[in-house]
SELUMTOR-92399 format. One record per atom (N, C-alpha, C, O, CB): residue in one letter; x, y, z. Coordinates in pm, whole numbers, plus 50000, padded with zeros to 5 digits. Glycine has a CB too. Example, Ala and Ser with C-alpha at 12.3 -4.5 7.8 and 13.67 -1.06 7.14 Angstrom:
2
A513194943150780/A512304955050780/A513204967050780/A514244966850846/A511314955350905/S512854977550708/S513674989450714/S512905000350787/S513415011450804/S514084994050572/
//
This chain:
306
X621094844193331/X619834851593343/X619044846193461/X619064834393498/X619004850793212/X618374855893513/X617594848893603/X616174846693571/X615574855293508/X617684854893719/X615284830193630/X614344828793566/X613634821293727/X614204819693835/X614604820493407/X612324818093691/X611604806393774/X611814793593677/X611974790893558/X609794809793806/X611714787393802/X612254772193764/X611534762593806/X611054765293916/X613514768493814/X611234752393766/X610424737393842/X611174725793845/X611404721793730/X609084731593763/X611704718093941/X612874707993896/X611654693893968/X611804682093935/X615004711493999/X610644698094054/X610354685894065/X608874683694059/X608304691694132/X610924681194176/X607994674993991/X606794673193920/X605954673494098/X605264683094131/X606734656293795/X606184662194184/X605714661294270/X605404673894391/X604554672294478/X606314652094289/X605904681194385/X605604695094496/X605434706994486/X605714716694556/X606374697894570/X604584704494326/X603684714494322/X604454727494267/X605514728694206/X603034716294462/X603174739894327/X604034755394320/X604864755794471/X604814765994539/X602704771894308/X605404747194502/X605724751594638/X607014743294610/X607754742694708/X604614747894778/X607434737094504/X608584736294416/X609394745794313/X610524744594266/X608244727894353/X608384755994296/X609074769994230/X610024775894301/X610064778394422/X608144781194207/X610944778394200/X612104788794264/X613174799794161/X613174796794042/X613224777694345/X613684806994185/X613804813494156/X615494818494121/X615934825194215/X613024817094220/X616184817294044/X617414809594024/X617944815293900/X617274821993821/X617204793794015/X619314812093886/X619994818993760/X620124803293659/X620234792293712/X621874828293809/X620074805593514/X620024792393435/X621114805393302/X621314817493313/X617784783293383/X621474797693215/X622334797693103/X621634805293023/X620454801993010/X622704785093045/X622204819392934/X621194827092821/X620914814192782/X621564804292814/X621804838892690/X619494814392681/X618824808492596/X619574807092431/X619874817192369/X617544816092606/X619724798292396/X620464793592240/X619374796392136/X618284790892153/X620944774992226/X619514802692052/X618244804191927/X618824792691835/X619914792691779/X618124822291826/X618134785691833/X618244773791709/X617234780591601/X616404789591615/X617614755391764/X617594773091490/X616924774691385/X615714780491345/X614674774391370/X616864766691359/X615654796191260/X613724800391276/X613534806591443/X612494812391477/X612384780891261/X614824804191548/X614314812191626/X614154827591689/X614704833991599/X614514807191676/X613994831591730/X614394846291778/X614834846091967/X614264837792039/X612754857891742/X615504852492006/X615824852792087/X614814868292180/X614964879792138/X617254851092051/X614054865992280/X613364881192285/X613554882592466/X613454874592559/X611264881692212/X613864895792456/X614274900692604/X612644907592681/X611944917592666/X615764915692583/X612664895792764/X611334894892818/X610434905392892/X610664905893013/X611434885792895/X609544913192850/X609294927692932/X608324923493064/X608264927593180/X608364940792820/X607564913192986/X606024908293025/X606024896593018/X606674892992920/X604864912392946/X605494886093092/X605234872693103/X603804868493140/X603434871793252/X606114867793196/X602934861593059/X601694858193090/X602104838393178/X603124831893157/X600594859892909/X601124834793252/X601674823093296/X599744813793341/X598754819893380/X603104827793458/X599824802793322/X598594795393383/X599054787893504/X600034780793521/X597924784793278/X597824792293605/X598444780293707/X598104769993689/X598504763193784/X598234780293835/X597514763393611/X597404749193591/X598724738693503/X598914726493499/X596024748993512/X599404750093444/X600444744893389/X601644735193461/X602504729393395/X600904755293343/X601534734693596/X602794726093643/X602264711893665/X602854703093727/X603524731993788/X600744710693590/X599964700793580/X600304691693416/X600114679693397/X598444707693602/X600684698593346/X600844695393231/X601844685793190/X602884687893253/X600954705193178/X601964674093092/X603094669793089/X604234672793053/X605314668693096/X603024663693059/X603854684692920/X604894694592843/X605584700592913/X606724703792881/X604434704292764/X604804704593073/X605954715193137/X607384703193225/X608234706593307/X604854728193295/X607134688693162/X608264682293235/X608704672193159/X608924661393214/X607954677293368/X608914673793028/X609374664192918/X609094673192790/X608244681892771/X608484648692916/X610064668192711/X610294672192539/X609164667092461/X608054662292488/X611724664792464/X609924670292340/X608624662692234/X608834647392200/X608274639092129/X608554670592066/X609804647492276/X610164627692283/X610174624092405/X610904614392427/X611754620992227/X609694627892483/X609014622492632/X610354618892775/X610524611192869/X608044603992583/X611114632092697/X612704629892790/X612634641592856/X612494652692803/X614374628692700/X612744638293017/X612824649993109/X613904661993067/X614954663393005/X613224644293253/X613094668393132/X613684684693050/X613534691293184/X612604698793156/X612504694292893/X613684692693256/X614204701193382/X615514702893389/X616274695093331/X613874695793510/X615894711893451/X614664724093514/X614054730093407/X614504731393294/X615274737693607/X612964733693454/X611294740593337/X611594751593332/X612664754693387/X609444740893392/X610884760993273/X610844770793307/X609344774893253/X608904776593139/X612024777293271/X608804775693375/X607164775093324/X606804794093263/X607474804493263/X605834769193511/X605634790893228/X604874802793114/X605124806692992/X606214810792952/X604894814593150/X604234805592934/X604044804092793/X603364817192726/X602944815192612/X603184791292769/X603144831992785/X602974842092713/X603974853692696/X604404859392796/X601954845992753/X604314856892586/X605524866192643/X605444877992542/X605004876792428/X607194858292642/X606084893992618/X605824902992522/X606964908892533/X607464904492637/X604674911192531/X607764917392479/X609384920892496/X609814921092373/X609054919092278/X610324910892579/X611254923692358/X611924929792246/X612994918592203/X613384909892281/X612614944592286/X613434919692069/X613624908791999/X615624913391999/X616144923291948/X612454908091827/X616254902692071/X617764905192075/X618424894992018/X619594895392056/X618334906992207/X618224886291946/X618994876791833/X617824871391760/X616684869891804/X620004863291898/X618204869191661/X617784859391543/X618774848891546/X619994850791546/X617754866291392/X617824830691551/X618664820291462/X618834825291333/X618634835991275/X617994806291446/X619414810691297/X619584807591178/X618534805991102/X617434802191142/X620214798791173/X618904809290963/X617054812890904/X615884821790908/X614934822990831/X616324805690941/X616254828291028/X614684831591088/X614344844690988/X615154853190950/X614634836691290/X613284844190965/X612744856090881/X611694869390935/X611814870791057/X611984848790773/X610864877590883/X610154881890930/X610084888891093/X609094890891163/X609564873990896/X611464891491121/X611184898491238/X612644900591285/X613304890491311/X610184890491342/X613264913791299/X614314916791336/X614824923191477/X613944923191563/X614524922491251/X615704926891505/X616654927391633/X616094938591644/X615784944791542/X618334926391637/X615764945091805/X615064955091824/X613434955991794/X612994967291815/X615734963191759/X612624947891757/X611324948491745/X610614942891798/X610704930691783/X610984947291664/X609614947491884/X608864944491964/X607794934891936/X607044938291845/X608524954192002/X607544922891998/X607034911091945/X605994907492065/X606254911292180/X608264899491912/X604854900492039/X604004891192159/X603644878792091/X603634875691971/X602474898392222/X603314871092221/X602814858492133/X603194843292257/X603314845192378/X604014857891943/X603294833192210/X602924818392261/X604954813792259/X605744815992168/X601454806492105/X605104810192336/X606494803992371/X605924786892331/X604714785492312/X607084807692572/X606914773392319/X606424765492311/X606034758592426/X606544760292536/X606904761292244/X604644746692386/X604694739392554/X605544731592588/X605094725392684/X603634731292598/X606834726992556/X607604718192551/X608854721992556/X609754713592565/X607364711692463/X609104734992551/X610314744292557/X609824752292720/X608814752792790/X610414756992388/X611314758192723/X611414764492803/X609984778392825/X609164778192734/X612804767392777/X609844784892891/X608604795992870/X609244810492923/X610404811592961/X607034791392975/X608464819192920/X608374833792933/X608764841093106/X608934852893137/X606694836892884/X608814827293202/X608874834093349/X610964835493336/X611694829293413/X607944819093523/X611214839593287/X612994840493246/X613234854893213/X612224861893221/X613544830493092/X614254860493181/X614584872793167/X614944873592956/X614784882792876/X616084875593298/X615434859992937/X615234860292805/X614484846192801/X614104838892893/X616614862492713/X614394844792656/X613534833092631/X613624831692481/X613474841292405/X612004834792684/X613934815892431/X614284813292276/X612924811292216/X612534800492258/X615294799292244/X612074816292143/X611094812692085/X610724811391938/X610854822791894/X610464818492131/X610294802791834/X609894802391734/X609414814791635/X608234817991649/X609184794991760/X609934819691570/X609604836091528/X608244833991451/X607694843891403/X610924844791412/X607564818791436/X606394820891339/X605104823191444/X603924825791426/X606164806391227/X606064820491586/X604334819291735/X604824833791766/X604914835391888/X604364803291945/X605164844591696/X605454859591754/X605034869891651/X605334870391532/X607094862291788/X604254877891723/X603734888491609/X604344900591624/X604934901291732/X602204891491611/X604434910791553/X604884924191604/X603934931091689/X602714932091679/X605194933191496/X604804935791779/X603644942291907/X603514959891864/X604544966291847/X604534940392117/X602384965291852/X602244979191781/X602974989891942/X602924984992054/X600014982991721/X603565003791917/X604225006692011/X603395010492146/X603745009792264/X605035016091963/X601965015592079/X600965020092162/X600655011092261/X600485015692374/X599875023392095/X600554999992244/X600074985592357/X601394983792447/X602604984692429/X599714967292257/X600754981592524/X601754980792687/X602324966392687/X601894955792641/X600664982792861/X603324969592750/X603614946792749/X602754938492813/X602484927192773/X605104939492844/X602144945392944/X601604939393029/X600824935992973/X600654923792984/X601364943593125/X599714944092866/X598514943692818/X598794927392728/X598284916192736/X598124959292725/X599884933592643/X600234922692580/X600374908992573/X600014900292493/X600814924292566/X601184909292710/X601194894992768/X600014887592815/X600124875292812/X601984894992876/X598844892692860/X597564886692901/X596654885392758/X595424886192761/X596794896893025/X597214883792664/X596424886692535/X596664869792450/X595704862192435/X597244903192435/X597824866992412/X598074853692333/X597004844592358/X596064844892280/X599414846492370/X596964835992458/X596374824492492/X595134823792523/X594534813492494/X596904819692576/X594384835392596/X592924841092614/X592374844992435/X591474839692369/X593024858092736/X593204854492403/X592124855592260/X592494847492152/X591784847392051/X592054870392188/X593664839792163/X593594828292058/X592874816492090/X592524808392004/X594894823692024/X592634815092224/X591814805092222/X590154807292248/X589234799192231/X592404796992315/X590144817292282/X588724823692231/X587944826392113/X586724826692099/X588704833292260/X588854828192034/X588964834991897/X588734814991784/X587964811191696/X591184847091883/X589654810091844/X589654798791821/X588234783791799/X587684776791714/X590474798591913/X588274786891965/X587064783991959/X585804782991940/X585084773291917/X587034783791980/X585464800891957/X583914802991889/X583994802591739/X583004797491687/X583184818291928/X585104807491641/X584704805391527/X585334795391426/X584784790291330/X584674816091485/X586814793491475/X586974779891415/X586594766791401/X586364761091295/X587634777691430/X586524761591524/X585604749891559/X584554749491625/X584224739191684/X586084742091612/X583824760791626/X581934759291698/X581364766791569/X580144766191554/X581374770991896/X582334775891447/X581584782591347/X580804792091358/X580234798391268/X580994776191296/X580754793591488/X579654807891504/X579474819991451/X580284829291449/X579674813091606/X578364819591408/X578174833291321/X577284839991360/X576594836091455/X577894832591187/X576994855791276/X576084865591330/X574514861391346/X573934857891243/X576194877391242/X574134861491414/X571964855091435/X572524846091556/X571944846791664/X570764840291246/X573574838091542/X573704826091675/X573624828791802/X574224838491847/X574914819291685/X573194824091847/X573494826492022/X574544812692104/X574624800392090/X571554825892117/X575134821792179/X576224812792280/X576244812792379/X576174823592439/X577354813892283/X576334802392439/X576564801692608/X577714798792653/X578304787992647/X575804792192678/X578134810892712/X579834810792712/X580344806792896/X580374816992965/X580554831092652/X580604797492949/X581114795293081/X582464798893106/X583494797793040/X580984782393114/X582044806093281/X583224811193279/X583544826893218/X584714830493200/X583884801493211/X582334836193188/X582124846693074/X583064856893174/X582774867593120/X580204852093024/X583814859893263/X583954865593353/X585754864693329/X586264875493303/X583094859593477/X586484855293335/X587544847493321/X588334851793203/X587764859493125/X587154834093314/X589354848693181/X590704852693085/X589954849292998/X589744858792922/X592254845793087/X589264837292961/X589324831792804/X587854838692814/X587714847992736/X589564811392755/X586914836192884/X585464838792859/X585624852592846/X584994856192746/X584384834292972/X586174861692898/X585894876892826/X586144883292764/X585824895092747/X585874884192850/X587054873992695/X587684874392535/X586664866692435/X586494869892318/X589334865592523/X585984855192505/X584934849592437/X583374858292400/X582644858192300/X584724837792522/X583314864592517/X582134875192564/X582044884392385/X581264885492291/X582884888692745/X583344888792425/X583774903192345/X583474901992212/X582804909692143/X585364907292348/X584084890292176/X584274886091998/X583114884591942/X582754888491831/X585034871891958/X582174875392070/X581114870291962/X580074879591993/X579044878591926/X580584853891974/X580134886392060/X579484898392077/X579364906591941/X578384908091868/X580194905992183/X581024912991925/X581214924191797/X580344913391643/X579734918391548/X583594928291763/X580614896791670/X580384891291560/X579144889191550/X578664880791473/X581014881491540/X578394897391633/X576684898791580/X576184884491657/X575054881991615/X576354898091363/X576514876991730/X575744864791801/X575374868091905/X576214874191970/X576394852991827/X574184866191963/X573674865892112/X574394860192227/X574264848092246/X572524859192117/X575114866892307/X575584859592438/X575014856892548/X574264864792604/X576414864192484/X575314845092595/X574924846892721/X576034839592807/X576684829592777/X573484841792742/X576074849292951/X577404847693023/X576884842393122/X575854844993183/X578304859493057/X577934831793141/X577614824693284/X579034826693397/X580194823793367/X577294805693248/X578624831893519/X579954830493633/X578844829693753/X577654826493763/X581364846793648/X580114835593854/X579214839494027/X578534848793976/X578634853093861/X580144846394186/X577434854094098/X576804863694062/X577744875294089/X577394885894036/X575544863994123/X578924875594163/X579354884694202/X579864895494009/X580054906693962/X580594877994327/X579844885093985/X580364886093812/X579274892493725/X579804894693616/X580644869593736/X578114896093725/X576534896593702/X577774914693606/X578204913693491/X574754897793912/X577904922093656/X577634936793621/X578484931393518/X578024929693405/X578014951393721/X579984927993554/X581364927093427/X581064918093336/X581774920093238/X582924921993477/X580084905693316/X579914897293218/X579124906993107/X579474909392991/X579144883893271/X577774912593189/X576444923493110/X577684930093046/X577814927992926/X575114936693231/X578764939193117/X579504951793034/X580474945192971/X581244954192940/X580194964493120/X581004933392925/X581674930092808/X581084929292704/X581684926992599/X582224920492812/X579514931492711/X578374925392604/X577744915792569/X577184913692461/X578544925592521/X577854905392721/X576514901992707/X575174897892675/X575554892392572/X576454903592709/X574044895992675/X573014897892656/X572054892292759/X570844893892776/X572894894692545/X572874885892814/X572244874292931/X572934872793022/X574144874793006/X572014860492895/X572414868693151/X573704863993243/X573174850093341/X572534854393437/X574234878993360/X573244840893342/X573374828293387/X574214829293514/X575434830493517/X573954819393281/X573474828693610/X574094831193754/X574344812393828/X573314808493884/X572624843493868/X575264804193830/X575864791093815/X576064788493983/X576434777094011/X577404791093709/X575924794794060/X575844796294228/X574004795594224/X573604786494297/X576714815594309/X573054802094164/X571694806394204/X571104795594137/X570524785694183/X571154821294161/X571384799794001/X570484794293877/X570344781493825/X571464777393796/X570824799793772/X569264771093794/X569124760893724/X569584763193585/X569014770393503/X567874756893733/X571044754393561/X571254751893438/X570374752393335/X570204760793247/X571664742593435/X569654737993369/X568784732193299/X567464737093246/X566744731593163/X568614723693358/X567234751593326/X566684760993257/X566904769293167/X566124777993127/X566404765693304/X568044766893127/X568054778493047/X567774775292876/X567794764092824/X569514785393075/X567604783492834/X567224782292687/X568274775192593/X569354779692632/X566974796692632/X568504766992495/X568584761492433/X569394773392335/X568764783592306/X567444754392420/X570534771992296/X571604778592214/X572274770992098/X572324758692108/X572664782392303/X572814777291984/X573624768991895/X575094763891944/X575534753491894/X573794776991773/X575874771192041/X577034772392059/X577114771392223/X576404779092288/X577524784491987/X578164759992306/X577894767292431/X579684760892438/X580074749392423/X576284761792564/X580414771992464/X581934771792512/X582264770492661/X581924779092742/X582604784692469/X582894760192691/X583044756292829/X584534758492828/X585314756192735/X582504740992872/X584834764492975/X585954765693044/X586304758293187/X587344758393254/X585994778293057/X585154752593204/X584994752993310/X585354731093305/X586234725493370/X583364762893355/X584484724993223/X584664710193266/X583694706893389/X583004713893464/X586264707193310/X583974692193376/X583804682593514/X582024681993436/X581694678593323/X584184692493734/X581004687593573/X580164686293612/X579074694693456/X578344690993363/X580344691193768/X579544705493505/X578864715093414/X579064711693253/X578174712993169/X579454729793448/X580044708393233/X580474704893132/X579624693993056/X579384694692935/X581674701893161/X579124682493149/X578124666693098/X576704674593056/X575994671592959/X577694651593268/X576374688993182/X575074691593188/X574704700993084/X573534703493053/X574734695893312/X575894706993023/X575854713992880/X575284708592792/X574894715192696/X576944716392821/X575094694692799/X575104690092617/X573904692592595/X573594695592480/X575434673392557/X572864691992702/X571694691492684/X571114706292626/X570024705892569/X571164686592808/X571714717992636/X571554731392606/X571554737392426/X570954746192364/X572764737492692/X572754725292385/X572924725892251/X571754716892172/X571444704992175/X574384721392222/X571084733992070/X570214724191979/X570884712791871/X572024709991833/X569344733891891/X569154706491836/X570434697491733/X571604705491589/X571374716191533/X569294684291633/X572294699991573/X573354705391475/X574504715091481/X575364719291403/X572764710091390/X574084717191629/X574974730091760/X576184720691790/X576354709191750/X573884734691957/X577004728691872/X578544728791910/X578544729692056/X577774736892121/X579424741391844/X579454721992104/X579984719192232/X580814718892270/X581104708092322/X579874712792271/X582084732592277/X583304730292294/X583894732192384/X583174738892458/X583824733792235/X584904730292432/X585744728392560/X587114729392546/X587834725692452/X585544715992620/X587404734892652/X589064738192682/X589964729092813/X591164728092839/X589114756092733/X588334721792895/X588904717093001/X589624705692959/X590844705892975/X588024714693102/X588844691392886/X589204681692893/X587964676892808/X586864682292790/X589584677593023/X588604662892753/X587684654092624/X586624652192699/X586484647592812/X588274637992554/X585234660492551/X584144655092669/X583254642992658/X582954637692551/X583134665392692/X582854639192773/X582544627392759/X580974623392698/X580844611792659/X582834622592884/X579804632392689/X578904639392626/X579164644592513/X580234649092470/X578524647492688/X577344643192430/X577534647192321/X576424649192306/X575534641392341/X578144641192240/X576214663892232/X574934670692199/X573904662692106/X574514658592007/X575294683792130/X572464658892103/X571844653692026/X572294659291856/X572444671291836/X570484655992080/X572394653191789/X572514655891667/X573674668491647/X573534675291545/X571084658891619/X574584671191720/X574944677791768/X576814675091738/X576974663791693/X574174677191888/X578004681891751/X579094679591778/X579284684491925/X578664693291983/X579874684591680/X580524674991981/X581354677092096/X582934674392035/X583304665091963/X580864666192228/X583884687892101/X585244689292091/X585614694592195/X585064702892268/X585704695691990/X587334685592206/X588124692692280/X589144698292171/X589354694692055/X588704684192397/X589814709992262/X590964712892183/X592074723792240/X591654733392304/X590404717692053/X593324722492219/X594204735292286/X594554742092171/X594334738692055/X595624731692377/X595204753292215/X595064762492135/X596644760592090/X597534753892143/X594454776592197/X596674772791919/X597324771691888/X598114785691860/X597584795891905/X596994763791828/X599674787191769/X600054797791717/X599254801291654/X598424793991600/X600994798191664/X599344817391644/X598584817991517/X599034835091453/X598204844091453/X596664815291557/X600254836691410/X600894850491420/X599894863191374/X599924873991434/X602244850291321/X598894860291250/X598404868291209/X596944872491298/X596484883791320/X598394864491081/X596324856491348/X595674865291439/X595834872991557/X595054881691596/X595034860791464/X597074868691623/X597414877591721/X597404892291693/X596824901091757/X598604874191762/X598224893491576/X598304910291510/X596474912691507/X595954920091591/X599284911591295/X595854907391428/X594564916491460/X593874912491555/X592684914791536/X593614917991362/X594154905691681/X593844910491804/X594484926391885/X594024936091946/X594244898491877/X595804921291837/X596424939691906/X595674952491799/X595424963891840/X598834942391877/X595454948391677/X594324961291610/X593424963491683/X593194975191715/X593534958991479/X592534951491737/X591224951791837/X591224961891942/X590534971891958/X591034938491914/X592624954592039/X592614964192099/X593474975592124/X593644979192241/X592384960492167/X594234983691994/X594494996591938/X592775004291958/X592405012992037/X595174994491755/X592304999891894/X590675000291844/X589725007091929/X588955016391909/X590044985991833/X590114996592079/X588905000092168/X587964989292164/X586974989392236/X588185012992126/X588214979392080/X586944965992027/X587224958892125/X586254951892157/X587054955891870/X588494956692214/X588294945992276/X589594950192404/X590724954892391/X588414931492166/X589044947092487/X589624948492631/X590264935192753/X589444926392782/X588384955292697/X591284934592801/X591924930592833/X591944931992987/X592474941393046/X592654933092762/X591234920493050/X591144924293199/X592974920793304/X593144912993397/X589584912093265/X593944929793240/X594884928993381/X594354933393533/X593764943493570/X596144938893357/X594854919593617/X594954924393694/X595794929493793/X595804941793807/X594514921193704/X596564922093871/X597754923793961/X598874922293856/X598704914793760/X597854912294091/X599824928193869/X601254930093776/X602364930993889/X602284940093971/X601304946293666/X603494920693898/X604514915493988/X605194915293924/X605084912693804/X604534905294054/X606524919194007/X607724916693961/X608274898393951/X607774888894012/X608574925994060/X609124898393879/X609814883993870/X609734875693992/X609214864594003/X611314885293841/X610494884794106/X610814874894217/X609454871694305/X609364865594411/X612034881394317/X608614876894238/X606834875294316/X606284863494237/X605214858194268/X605504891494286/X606984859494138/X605564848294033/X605704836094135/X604764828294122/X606084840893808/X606684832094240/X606184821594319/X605004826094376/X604074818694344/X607084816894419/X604664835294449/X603594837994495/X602264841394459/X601264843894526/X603844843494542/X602534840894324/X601344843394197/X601194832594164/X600284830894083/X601594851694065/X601894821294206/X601044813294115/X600014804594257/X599024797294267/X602234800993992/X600454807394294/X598864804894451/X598594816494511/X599484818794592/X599264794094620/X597864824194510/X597564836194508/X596434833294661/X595574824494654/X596934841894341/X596614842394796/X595784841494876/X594474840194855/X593734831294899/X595954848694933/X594144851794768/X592654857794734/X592654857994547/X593514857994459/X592474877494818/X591464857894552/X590634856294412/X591414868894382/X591194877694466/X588684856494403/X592304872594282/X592264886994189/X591444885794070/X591594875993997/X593744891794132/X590584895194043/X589984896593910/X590744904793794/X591224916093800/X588694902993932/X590724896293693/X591624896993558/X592834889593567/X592954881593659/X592054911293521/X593834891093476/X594984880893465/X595744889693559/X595714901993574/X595724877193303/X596724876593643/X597984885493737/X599214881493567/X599244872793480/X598694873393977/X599864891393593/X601214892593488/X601894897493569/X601644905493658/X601264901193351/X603464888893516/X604544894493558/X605584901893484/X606104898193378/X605034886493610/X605874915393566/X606794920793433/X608414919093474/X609044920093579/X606444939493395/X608644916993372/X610634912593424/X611154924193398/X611784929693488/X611764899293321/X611034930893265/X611764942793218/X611114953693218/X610084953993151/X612244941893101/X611514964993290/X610944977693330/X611434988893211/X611465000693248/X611494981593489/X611864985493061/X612024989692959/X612094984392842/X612284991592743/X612684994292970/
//
């Protein structure tokens, strides 16, 4: 099959290539799924998972990306809940091979059934943005309807999945990006918009919840935003701040089969929208993953044109 590949940690995306590797083996509980759509992060060739096992033994060549949507052509041994021919989305492991391949072995409990109406592409930009959106505002920040949030990054894969949710879930948003971002943060819903190029942080009003994507800088100057008994969560990295009376978390995201399925209800629905943007073929994801110019929404790559 042909896939993208990473064989060496040190040179970057400019170490990607593009190469034939061995079908994929379904071990145990796995499914084997013929890849339509591939979601991918560029920060991932940063990761340690994308260059060692779960016992810290090099595993190259990689095969980076971890979202995948496509049709299901073997079952391991064991595997339940999902048969040959059915269309599946969902999270590949970080420690396994990923989704930039033509097939790919994945765990049948990180795969949901994909409804026929949803597109792959759509699909594939969906796992990792609304599970960890979904994740974050209400599993570990608890946010509920009356709350208000300050969501960074409201513009972005995860933030306009963040925008959306806590929006429908009755909490006050407020979105922070460029200003160039000002109209698409307001029309995900909004309520506010925090312009992070113009605007003093440190002005702004005081929230129960403020979800960071972003890290570093912005990230220390958050804590101060959360009232006491409020949430401070993050996707970048452990933070080193902590809200008065307050919690601070990091955390990555996880499987989660059933919420994926009522994310694709969402957006069957119309509740929730999915910013694709650029869609490439296979032999383009070297060039997607350093991209000249800013594209707005997720770039996806599609492998299978059926």
């Amino acid at each position: 099959m042909r896939a993208i590949t990473v064989r060496d940690r040190e040179a970057g995306v400019t170490g990607l290539a593009l190469e034939d590797l061995p079908h994929p083996h379904a071990a145990e509980n796995d499914v084997i799924v013929r890849v339509h759509a591939a979601g991918f992060t560029r920060g991932e060739l940063d990761w340690p998972a994308t260059w060692t096992d779960r016992a810290g033994r090099d595993r190259t060549p990689s095969v980076p990306g971890h979202e995948v949507s496509g049709v299901v052509t073997e079952l391991g041994y064991g595997t339940t809940g999902l048969t040959v021919g059915q269309r599946v989305f969902g999270l590949t492991d970080w420690t396994r091979n990923g989704s930039l391949a033509e097939y790919v072995a994945v765990e049948a409990r990180n795969l949901a059934p994909l409804p026929a109406d949803v597109d792959h592409t759509v699909a594939a930009a969906l796992p990792i943005s609304g599970l960890t959106a979904w994740q974050g505002l209400f599993d570990h920040a608890r946010l509920t309807a009356g709350r208000t949030v300050l969501i960074h990054g409201a513009a972005g894969a995860v933030g306009s999945m963040a925008v959306q949710l806590a929006h429908e879930a009755g909490a006050r948003v407020v979105g922070t990006g460029r200003s160039a971002d000002r109209n698409t943060i307001l029309d995900l819903g909004a309520h506010a918009f925090l312009d992070l190029e113009a605007d003093r942080l440190e002005d702004a009003d005081q929230v129960d919840v403020v979800f960071d994507v972003i890290g570093g800088d912005i990230l220390d100057r958050s804590a101060a935003l959360v009232r006491p008994g409020g949430t401070l969560v993050t996707i970048a990295h452990p933070p080193t701040v902590r809200p008065d009376d307050g919690r601070a978390l990091f955390f990555v995201v996880e499987p989660d089969r059933a919420r994926l399925a009522d994310l694709a209800q969402r957006l069957r629905d119309g509740r929730l929208r999915v910013r694709v943007g650029a869609v490439r073929p296979l032999a383009e994801a070297l060039a997607a993953f350093s991209p000249r110019q800013r594209v707005p929404g997720r770039t996806i790559i599609r492998v299978a044109e059926n």
